[in-house]
N, C-alpha and C positions, 0 to 999 in steps of 0.2 A: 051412647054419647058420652062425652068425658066433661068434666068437671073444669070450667078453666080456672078456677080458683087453686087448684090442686097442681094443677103445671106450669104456675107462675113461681109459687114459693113452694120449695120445697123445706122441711121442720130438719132443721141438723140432727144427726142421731146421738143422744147423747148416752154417754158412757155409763155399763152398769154399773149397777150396788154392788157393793159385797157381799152381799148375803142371797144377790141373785145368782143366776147361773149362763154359763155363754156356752149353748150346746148341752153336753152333759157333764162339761166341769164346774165347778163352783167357782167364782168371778177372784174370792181369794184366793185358792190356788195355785189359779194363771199369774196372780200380781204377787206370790209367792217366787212361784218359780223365776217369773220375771226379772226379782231383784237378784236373787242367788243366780242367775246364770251368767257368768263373765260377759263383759261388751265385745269381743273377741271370735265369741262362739255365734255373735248375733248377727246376721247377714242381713242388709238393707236390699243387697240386688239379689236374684236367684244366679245360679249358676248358669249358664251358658251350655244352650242344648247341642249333644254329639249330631253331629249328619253321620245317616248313615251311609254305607255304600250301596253304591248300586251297579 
């Protein structure tokens, strides 16, 4: 049975520490690299997948 308390509100996730880790990188690293890497190189949409032939 499920909980209906649980499927009304769900808790926003919020954002790590720094001193935590997201995966097996350290949280400051990624907001390292974050800052250092040009706006440019930073894609919001994914690229647009080829069809293949057939």
């Amino acid at each position: 049975m499920t909980d209906p308390k649980k499927t009304v509100s769900q808790p926003q996730k919020e954002e790590p520490a720094l001193w935590e880790s997201y995966g097996s990188f350290p949280v400051w690293l990624l907001k390292l690299i974050n800052a250092l890497t040009p706006s440019f190189l930073i894609s919001k949409s994914p690229a647009p997948k080829r069809k293949l032939p057939q």
